[in-house]
N, C-alpha and C positions, 0 to 999 in steps of 0.2 A: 504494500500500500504506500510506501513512501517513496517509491520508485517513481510512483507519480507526479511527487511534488515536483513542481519547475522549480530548479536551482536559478537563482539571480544574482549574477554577477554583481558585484560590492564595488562602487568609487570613490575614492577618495578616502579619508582618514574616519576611524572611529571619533567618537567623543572621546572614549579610555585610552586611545592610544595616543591622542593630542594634549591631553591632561597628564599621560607620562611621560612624553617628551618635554613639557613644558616643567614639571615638578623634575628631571634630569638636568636639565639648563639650568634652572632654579641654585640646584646644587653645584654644579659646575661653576657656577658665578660664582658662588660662597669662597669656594674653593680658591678658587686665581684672586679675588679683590684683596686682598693682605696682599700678593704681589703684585699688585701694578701702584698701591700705597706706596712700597718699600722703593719701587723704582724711583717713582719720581722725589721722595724725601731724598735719594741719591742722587737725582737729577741736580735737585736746588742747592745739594751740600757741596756738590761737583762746581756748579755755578758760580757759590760764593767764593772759594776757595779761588778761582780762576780771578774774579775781583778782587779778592786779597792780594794776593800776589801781582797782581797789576798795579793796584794801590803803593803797594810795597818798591816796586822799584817805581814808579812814578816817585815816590819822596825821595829815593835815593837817590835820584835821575835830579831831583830839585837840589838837592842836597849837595851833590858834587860839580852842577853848575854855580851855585848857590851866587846870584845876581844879586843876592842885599848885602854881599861881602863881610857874612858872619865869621867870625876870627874863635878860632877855641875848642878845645876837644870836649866840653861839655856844653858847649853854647849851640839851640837849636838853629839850623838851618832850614830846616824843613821839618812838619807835624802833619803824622796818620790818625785819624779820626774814625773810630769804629763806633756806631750808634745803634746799639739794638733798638731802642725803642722808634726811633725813625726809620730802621730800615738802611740806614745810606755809610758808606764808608766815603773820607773825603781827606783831601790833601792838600796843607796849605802851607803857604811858602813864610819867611820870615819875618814880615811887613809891620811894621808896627801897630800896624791894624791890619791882619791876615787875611788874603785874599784866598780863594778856594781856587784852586787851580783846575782839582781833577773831583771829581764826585761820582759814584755808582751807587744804584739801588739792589739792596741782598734782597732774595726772596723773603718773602713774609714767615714762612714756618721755619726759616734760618734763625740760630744764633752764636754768636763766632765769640768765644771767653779766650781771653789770654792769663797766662801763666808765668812765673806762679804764683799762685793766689794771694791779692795784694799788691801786682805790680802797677807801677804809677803808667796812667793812660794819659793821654792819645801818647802815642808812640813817638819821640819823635828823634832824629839824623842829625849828625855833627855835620861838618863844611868835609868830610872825608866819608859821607856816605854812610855812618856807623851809627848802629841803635843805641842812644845813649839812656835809652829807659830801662827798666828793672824787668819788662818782659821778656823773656828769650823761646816761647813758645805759646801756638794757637792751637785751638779748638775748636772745630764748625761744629753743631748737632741739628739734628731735626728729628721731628719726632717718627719714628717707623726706620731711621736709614740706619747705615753704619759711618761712626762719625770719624773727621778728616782730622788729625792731629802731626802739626809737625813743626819743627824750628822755625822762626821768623830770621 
């Protein structure tokens, strides 16, 4: 008796089977989103770190031009300016009233501590290029990456 029935070819997706795919993907997403987090807090800790060091020889670069004809091994020629709370690292030359020569914007979820703890900030260059401040190393972090740490 069931040999009678007309069998009807089936098109297209079930409801169950489109609610499984969908509850798979679901998962799948869960899965990867902590890594494409991590990447980009590495993206931005990679970022800052490139601005640091750009920062860093721009004063050094000031520094051993050093145009206001600063004299003296402990006398600034040039000052690194790191600003967590602005966001901006910036570089300024001797001026008596100091003009901003060079300036960049860190990412937002960046923030860059110098070392070691307690050393006197903004950073700044004798007339021979040399950090005459108490920090001798940096710290990028953000939160999800793996953080940047190395000698200034």
């Amino acid at each position: 008796m069931w040999r009678d029935v007309i069998m009807v070819k089936q098109h297209g997706v079930s409801l169950i089977e489109l609610l499984i795919t969908i509850a798979l993907l679901g998962l799948l997403a869960t899965k990867v989103m902590p890594l494409g987090q991590a990447w980009m807090a590495n993206t931005n800790i990679s970022n800052a770190e490139k601005f640091l060091v750009e920062a860093l020889g721009k004063a050094r670069n000031e520094a051993l031009q050093n145009p206001e004809g600063v004299i003296g091994a402990t006398t600034a020629a040039a000052t690194l300016k790191i600003n967590n709370t602005s966001k901006e690292i910036t570089v300024e030359n001797a001026k008596a009233t100091p003009v901003v020569i060079w300036k960049a914007k860190i990412p937002a979820p960046v923030t860059i501590s110098l070392s070691p703890t307690g050393c006197t900030t903004p950073l700044q260059f004798n007339n021979n290029g040399q950090n005459i401040s108490t920090c001798t190393d940096y710290t990028i972090t953000a939160n999800g990456g793996t953080d940047a740490t190395a000698k200034l």
